[in-house]
Short mmCIF file of the C-alpha atoms (twelve columns), coordinates in Angstrom:
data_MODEL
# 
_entry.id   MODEL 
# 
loop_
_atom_site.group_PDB 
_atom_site.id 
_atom_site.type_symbol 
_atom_site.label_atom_id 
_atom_site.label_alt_id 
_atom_site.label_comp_id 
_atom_site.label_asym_id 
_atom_site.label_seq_id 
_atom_site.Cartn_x 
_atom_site.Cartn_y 
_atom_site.Cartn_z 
_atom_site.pdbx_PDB_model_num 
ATOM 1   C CA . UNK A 1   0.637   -26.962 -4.342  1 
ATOM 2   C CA . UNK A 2   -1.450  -26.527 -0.966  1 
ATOM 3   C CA . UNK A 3   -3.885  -24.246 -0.744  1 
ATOM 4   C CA . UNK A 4   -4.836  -21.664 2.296   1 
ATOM 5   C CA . UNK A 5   -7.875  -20.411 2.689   1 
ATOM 6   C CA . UNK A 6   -7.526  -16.691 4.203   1 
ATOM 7   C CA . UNK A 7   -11.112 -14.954 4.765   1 
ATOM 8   C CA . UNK A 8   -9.913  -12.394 6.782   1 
ATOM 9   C CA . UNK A 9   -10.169 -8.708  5.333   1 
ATOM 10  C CA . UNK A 10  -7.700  -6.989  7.461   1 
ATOM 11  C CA . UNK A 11  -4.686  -5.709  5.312   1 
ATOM 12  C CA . UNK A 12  -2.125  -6.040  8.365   1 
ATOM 13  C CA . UNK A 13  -3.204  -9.651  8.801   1 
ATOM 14  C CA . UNK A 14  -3.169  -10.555 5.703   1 
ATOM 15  C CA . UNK A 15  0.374   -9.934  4.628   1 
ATOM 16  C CA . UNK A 16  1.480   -11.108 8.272   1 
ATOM 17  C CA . UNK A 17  -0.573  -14.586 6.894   1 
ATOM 18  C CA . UNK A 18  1.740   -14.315 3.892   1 
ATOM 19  C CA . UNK A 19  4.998   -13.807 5.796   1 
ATOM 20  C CA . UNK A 20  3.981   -16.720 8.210   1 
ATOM 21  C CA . UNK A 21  3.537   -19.167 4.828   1 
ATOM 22  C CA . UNK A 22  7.434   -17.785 3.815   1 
ATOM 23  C CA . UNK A 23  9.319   -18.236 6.661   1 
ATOM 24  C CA . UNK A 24  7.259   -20.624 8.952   1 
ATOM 25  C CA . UNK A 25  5.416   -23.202 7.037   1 
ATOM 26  C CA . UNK A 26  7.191   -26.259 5.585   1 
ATOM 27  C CA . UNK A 27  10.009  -24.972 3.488   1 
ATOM 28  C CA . UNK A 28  9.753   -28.424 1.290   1 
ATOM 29  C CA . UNK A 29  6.243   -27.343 0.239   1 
ATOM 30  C CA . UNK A 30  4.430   -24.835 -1.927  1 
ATOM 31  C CA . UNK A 31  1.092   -22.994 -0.895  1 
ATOM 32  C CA . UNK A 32  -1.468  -20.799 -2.715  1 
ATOM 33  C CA . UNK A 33  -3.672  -18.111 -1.091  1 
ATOM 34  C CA . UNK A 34  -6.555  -16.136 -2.199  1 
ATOM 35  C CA . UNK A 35  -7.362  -12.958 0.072   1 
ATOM 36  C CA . UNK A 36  -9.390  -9.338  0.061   1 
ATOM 37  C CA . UNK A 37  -8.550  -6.460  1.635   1 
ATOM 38  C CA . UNK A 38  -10.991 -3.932  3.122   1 
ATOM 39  C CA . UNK A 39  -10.159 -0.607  1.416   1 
ATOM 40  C CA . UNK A 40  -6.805  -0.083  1.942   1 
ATOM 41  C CA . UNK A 41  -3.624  1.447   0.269   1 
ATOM 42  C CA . UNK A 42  -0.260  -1.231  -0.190  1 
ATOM 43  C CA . UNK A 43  2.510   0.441   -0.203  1 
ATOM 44  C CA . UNK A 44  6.241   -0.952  -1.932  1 
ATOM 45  C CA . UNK A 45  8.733   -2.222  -0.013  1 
ATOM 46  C CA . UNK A 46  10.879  0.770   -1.472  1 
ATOM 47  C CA . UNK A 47  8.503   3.904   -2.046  1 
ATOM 48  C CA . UNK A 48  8.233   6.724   0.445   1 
ATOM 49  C CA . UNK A 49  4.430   6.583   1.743   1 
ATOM 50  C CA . UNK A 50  3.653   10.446  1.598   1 
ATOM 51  C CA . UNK A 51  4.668   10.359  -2.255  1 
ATOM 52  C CA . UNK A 52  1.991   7.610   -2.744  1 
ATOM 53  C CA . UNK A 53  -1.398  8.513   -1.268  1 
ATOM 54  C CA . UNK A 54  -3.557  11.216  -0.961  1 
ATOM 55  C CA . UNK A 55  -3.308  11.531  2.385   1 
ATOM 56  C CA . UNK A 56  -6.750  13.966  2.921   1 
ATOM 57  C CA . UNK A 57  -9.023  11.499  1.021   1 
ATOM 58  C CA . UNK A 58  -7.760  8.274   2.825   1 
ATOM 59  C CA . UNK A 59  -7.941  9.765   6.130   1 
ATOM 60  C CA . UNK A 60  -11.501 11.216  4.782   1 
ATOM 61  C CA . UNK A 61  -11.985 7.304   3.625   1 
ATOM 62  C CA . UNK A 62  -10.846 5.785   6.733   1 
ATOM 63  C CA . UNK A 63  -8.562  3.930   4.249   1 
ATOM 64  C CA . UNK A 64  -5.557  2.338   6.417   1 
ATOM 65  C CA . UNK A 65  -2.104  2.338   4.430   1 
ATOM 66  C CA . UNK A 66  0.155   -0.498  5.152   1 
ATOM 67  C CA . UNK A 67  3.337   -1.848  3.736   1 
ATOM 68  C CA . UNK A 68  4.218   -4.808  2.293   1 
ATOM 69  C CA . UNK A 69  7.490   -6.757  2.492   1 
ATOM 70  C CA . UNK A 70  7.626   -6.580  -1.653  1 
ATOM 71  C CA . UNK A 71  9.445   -3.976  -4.014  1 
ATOM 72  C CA . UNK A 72  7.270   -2.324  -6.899  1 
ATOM 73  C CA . UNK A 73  4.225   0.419   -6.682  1 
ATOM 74  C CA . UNK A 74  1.214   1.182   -4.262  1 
ATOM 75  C CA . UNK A 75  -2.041  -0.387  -5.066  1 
ATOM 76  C CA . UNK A 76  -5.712  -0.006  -4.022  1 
ATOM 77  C CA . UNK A 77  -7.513  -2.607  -2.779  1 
ATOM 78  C CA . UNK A 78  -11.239 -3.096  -1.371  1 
ATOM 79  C CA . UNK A 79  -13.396 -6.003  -1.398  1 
ATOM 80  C CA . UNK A 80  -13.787 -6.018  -5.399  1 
ATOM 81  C CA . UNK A 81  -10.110 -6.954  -5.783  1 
ATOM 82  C CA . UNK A 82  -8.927  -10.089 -5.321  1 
ATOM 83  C CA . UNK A 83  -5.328  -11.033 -4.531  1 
ATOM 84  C CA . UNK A 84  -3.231  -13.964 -5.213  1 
ATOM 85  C CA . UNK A 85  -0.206  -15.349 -3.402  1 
ATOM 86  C CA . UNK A 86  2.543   -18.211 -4.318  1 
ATOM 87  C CA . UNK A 87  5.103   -19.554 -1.494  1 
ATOM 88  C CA . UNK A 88  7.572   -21.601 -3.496  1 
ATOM 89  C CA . UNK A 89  11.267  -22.307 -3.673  1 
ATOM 90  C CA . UNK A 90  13.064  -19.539 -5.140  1 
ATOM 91  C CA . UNK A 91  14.349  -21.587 -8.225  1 
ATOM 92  C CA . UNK A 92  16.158  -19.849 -11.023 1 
ATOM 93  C CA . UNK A 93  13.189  -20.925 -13.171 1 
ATOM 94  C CA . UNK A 94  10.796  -18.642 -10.968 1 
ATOM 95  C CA . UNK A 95  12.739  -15.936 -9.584  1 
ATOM 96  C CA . UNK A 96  11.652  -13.074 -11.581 1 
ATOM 97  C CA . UNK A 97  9.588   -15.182 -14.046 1 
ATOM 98  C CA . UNK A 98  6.347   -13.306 -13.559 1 
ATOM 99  C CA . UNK A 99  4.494   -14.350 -16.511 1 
ATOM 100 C CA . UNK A 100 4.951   -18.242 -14.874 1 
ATOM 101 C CA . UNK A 101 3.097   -17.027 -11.831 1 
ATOM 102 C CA . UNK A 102 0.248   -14.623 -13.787 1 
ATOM 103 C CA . UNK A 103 -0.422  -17.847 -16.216 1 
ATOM 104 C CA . UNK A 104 -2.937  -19.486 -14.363 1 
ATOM 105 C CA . UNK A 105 -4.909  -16.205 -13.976 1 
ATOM 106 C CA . UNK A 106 -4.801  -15.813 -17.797 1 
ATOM 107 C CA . UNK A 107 -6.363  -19.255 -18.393 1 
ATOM 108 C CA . UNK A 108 -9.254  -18.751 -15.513 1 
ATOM 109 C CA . UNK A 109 -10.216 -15.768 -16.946 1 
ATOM 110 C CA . UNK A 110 -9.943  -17.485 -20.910 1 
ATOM 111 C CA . UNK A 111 -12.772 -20.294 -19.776 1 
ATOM 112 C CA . UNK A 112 -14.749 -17.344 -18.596 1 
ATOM 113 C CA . UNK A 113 -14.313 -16.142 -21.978 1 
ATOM 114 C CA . UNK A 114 -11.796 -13.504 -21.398 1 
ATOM 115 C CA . UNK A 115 -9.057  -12.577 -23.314 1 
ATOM 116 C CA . UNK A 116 -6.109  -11.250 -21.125 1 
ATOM 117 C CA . UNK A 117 -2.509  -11.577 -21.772 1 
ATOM 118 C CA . UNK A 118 0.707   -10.800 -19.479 1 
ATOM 119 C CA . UNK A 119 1.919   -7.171  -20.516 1 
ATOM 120 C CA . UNK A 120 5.348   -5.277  -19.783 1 
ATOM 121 C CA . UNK A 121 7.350   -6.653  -16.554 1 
ATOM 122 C CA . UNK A 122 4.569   -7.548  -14.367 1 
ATOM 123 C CA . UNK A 123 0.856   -6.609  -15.081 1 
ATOM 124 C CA . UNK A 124 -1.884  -8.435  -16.953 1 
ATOM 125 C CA . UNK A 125 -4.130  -6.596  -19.467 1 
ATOM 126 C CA . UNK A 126 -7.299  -6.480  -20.907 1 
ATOM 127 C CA . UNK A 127 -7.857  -4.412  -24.130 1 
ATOM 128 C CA . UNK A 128 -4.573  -2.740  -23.235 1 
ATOM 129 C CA . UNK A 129 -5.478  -1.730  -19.870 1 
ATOM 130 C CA . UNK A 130 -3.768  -3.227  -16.668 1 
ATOM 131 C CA . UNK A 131 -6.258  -5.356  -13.939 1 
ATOM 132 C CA . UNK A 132 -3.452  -7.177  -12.056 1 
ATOM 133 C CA . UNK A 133 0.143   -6.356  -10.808 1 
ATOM 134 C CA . UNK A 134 2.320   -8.518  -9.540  1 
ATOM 135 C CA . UNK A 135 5.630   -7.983  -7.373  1 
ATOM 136 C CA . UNK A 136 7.909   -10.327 -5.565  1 
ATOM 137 C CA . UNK A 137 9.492   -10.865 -2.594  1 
ATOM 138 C CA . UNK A 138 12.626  -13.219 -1.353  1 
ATOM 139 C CA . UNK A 139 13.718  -14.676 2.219   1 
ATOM 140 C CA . UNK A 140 16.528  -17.192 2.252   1 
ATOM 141 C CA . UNK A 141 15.490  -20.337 -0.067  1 
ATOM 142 C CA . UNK A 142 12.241  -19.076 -0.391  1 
ATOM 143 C CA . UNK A 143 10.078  -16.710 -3.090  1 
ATOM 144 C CA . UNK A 144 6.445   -15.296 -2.191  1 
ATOM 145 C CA . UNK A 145 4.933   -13.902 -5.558  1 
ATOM 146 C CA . UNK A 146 1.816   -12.011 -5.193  1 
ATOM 147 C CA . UNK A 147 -0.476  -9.744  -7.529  1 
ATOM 148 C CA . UNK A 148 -4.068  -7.688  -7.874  1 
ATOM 149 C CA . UNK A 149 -6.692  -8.553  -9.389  1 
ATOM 150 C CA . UNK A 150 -9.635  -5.992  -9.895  1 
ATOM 151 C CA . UNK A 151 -12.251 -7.611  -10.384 1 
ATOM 152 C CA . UNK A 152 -15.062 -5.150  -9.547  1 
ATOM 153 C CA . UNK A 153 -13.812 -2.542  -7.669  1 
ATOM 154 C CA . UNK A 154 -14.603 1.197   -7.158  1 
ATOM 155 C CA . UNK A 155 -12.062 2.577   -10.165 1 
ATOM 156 C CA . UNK A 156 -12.863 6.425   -8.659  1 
ATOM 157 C CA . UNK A 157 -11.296 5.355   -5.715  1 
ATOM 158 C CA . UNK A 158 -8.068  4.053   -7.108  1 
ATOM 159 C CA . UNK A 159 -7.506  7.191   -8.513  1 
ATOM 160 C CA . UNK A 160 -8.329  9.613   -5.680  1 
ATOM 161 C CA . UNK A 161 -6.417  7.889   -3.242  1 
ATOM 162 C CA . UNK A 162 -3.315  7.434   -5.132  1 
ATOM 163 C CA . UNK A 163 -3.774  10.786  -6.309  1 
ATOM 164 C CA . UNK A 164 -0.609  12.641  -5.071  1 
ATOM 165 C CA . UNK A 165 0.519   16.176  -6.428  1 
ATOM 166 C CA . UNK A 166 3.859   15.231  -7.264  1 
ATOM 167 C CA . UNK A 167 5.769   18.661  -7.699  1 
ATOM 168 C CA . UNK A 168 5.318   19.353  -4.148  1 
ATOM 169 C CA . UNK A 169 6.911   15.448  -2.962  1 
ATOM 170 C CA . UNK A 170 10.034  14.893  -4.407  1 
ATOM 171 C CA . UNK A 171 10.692  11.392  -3.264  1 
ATOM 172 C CA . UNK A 172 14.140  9.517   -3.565  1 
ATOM 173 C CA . UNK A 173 12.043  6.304   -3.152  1 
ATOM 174 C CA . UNK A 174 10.887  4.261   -5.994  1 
ATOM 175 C CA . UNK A 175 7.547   6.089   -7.746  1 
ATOM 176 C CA . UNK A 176 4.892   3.766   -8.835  1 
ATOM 177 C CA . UNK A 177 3.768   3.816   -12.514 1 
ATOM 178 C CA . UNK A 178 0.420   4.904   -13.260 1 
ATOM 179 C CA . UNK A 179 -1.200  3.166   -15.943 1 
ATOM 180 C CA . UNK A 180 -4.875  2.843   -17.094 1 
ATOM 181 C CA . UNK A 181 -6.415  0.106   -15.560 1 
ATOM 182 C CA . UNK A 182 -10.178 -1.909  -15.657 1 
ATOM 183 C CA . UNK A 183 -12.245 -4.380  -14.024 1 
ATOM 184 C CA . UNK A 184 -12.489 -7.646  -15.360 1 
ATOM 185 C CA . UNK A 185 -16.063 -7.537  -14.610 1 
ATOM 186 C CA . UNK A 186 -17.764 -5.599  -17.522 1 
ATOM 187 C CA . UNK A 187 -15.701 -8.021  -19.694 1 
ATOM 188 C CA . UNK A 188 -17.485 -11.356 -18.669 1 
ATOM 189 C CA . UNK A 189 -19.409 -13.057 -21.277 1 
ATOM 190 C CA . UNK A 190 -21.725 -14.616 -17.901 1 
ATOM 191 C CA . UNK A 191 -22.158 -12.402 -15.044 1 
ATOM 192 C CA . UNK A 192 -20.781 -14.017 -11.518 1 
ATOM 193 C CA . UNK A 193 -19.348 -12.908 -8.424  1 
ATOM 194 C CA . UNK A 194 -16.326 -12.368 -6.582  1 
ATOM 195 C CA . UNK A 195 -16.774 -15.722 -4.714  1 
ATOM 196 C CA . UNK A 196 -17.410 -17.412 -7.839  1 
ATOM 197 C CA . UNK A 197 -14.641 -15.751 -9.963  1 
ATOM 198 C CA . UNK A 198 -12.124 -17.310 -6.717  1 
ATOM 199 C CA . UNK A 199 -13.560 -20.724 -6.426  1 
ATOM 200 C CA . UNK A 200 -12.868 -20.895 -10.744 1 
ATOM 201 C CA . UNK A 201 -9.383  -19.578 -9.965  1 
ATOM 202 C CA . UNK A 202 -8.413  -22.127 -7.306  1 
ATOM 203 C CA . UNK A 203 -8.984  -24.845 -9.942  1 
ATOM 204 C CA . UNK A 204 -6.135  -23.334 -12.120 1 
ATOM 205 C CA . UNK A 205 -3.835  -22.151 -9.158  1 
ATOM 206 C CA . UNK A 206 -3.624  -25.989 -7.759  1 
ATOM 207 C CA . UNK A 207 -1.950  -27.965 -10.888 1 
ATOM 208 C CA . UNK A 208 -4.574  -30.966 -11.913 1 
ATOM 209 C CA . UNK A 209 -7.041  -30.015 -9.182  1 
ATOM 210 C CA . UNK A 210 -5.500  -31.562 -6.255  1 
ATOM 211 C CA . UNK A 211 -6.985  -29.751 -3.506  1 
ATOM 212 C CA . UNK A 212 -4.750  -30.209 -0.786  1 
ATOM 213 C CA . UNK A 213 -5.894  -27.442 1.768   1 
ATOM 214 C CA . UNK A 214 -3.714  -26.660 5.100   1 
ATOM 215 C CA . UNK A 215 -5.916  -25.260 7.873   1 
ATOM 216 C CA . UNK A 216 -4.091  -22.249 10.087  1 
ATOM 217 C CA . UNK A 217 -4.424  -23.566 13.945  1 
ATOM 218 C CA . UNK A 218 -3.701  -21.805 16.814  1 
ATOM 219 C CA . UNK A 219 -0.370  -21.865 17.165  1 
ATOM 220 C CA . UNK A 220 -0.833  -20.266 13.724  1 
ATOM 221 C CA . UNK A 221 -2.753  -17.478 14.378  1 
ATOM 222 C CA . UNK A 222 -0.933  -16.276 17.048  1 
ATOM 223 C CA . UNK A 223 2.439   -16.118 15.479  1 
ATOM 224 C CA . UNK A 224 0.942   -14.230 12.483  1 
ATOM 225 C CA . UNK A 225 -0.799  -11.897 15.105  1 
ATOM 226 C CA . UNK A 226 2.469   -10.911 16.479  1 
ATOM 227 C CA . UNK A 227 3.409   -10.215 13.435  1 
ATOM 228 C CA . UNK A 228 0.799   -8.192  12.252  1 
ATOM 229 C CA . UNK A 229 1.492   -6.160  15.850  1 
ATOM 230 C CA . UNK A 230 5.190   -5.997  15.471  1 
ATOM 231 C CA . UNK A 231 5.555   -5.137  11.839  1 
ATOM 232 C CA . UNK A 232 1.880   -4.438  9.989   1 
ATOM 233 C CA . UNK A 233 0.384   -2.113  12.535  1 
ATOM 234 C CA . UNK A 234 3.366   -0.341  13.071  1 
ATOM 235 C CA . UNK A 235 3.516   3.694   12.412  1 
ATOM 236 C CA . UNK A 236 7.207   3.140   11.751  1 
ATOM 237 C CA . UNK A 237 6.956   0.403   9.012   1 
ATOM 238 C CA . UNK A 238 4.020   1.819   7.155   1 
ATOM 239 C CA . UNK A 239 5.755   5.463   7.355   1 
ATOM 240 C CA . UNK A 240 8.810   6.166   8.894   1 
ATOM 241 C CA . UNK A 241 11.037  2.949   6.621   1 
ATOM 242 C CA . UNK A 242 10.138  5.748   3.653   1 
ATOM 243 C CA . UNK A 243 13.517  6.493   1.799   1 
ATOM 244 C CA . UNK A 244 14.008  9.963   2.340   1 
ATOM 245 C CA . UNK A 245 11.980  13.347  0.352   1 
ATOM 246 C CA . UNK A 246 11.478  16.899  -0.086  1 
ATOM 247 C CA . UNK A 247 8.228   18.564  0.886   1 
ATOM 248 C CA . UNK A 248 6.253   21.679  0.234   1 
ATOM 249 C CA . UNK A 249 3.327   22.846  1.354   1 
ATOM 250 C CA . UNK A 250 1.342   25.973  1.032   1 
ATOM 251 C CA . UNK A 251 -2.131  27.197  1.692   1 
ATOM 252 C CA . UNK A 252 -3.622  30.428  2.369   1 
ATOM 253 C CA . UNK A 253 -5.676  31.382  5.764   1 
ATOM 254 C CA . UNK A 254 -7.278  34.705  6.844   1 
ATOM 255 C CA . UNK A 255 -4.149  35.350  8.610   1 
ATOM 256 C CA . UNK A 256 -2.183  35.146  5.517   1 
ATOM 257 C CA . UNK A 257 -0.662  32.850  3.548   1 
ATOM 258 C CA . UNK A 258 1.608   29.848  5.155   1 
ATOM 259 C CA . UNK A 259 4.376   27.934  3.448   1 
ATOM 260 C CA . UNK A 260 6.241   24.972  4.646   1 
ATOM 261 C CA . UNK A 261 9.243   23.075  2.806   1 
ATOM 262 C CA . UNK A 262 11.120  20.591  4.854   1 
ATOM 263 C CA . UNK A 263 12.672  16.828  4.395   1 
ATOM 264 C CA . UNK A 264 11.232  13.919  5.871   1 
ATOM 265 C CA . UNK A 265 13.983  10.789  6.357   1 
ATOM 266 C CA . UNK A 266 12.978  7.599   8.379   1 
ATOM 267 C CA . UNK A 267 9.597   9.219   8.886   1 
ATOM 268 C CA . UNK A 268 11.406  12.408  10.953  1 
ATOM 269 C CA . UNK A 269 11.259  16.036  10.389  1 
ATOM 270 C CA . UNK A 270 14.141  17.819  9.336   1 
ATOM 271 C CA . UNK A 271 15.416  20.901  7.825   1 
ATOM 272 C CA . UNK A 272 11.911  22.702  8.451   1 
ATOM 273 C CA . UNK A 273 11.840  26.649  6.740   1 
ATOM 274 C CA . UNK A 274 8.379   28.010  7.471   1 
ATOM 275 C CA . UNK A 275 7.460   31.054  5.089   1 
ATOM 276 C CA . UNK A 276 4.460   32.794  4.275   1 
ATOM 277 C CA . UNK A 277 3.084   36.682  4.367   1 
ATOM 278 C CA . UNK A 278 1.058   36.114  8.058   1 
ATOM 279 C CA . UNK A 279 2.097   38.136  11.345  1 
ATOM 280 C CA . UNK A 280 4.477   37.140  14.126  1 
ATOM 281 C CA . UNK A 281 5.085   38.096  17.404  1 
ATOM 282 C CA . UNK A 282 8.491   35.923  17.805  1 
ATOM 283 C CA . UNK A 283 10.707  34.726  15.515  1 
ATOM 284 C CA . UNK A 284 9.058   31.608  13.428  1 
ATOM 285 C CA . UNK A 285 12.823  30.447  13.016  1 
ATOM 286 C CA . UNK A 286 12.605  29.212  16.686  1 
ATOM 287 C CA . UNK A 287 9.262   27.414  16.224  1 
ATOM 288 C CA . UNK A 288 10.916  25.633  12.948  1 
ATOM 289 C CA . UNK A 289 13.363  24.076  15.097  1 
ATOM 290 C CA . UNK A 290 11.307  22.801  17.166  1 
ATOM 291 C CA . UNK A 291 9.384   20.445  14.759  1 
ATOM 292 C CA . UNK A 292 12.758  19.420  13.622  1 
ATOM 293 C CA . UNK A 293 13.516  15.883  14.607  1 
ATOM 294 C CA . UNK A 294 9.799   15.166  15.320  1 
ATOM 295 C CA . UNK A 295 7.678   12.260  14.087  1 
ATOM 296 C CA . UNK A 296 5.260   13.669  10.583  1 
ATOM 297 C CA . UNK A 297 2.519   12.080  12.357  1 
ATOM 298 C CA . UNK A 298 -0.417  14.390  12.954  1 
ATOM 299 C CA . UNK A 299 -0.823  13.580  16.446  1 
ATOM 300 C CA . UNK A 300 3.296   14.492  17.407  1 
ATOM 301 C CA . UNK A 301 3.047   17.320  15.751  1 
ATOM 302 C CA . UNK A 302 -0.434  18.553  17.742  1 
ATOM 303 C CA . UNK A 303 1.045   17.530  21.046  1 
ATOM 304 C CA . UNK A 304 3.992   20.373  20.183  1 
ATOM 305 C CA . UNK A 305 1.737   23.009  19.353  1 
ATOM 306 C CA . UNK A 306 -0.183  22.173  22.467  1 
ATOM 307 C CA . UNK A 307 3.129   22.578  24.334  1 
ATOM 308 C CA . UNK A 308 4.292   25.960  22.926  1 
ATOM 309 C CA . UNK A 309 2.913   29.987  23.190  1 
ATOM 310 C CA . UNK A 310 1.518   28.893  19.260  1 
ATOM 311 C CA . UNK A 311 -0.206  32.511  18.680  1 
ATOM 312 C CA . UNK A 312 3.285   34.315  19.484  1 
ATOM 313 C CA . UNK A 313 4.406   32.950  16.521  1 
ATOM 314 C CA . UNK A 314 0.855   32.688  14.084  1 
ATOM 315 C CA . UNK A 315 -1.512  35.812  14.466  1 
ATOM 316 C CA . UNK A 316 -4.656  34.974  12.744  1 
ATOM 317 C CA . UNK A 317 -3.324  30.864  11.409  1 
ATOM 318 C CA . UNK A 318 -4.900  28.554  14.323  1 
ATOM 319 C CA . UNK A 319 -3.421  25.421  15.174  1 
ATOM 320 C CA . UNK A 320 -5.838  23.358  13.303  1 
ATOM 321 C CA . UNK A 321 -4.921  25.576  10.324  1 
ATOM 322 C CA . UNK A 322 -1.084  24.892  10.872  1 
ATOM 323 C CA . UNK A 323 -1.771  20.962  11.043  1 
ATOM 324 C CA . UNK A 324 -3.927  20.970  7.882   1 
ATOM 325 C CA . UNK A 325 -1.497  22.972  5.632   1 
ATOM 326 C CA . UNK A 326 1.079   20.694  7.161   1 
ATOM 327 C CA . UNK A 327 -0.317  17.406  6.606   1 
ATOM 328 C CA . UNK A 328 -2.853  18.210  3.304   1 
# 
């Protein structure tokens, strides 16, 4: 096993780092990283963004969403998680063998003193309640395995961000499982840090301590940097590859009360119906159509209002009303 050493904190490089160890590095070896994220939201390979974040508190946050190449549910993550990573061959022995991968967590934490054991298909737990999850991805030969670890990080925050009002998404992507989950911190016989708790866990994720390290060069960095431009810090992978979902929104303004219920497929407007008890000079069936086929990005749809006579159809509803009840 060869370790990387990843200090960056950027979410989009960081998975690029771990999709340049898959399909770029030395197939006949196997590598270990350690990374942190700045606050940021992970979404599943398969889930439909908009059904997974609370999309007024991370844009509040300045929390960036970004997907990941991996099935399973969104996670938090800020600078008191820590995450692993495992490139290996994709041997029957491994593929889908979670608890394999989550074992040398387990026996870090036991010679800090704490008792955690692997739980369901792919968390570890404490008392019961989940600190790591774990997910998997595949690419020819090869099998990246990753998971969370909170170690100390902002629990409110977990839960506000992920905190989506279900009834009014119906997604048809795959919906993450909320479970109760902890720090590992408060559960430390000896108080340490982050930096402390990782330099422990590279001792059990490189088998007898053989700390062979490979160091990213150039030629490195700027293949993962294309990648983080062509796939990480793209609109269209972190939102528009969502599997396809109903929306509804209302909300109620002094020019009455506005409701929206459309579909969203590939990221794209469709099938907009705009209802509500305000005043119109033209028929709001027209304006409908025109958000139809649009990008849900906050910015397209604020360039077409710009465009359009908006008060003919919204007497007393502003613009900035519109795009709040629209994207709330």
């Amino acid at each position: 096993m060869i370790k990387i050493v990843n200090d960056n904190t950027d979410p989009r490089i960081n998975l690029a780092v771990e999709e340049y160890a898959l399909n770029y590095l030395d197939p006949s070896q196997d590598y270990a990283i350690l990374w942190q994220n700045e606050p940021a939201v992970i979404i599943g390979r398969n889930q439909n963004t908009l059904a997974e974040v609370n999309a007024p508190f991370i844009k509040e946050r300045g929390i960036r969403v970004v997907r990941r190449l991996s099935g399973g549910g969104a996670v938090y993550h800020d600078l008191g998680n820590l995450n692993f990573t495992f490139v290996v061959n994709s041997e029957k022995s491994v593929v889908s063998n979670f608890e394999y991968f989550t074992k040398p967590v387990i026996e870090a934490l036991a010679s800090l003193g704490v008792k955690a054991e692997f739980s369901g298909r792919n968390d570890i737990t404490i008392d019961g309640k989940k600190f790591s999850g774990n997910a998997q991805y595949w690419s020819k030969n090869r099998l990246l395995h990753h998971g969370t670890i909170l170690f100390n990080s902002d629990l409110s925050v977990v839960q506000e961000a992920l905190n989506v009002k279900a009834d009014k998404i119906q997604s048809k992507g795959v919906k993450s499982v909320r479970s109760r989950v902890t720090n590992i911190f408060p559960y430390l016989q000896q108080p340490i840090t982050i930096a402390e708790f990782k330099e422990t866990l590279w001792k059990y994720l490189i088998p007898g301590g053989v700390d062979q390290e490979y160091v990213l060069n150039e030629h490195d960095w700027a293949i993962i940097k294309e990648l983080r431009e062509r796939r990480y810090n793209q609109w269209d992978w972190n939102y528009g590859a969502s599997p396809e979902c109903e929306i509804e929104k209302e909300e109620r303004f002094s020019g009455g009360k506005l409701e929206l219920k459309f579909n969203i497929r590939d990221g794209v407007i469709s099938d907009m119906h705009i209802y509500g008890d305000f005043f119109s000079k033209s028929n709001v069936r027209h304006f409908a159509e025109l958000l139809n086929g649009k990008d849900y990005r906050e910015s397209t749809i604020a360039a077409v209002l710009d465009e359009v006579e908006y008060q003919e159809y919204f007497v007393g509803i502003s613009k900035d009303d519109f795009l709040h009840c629209l994207f709330s």
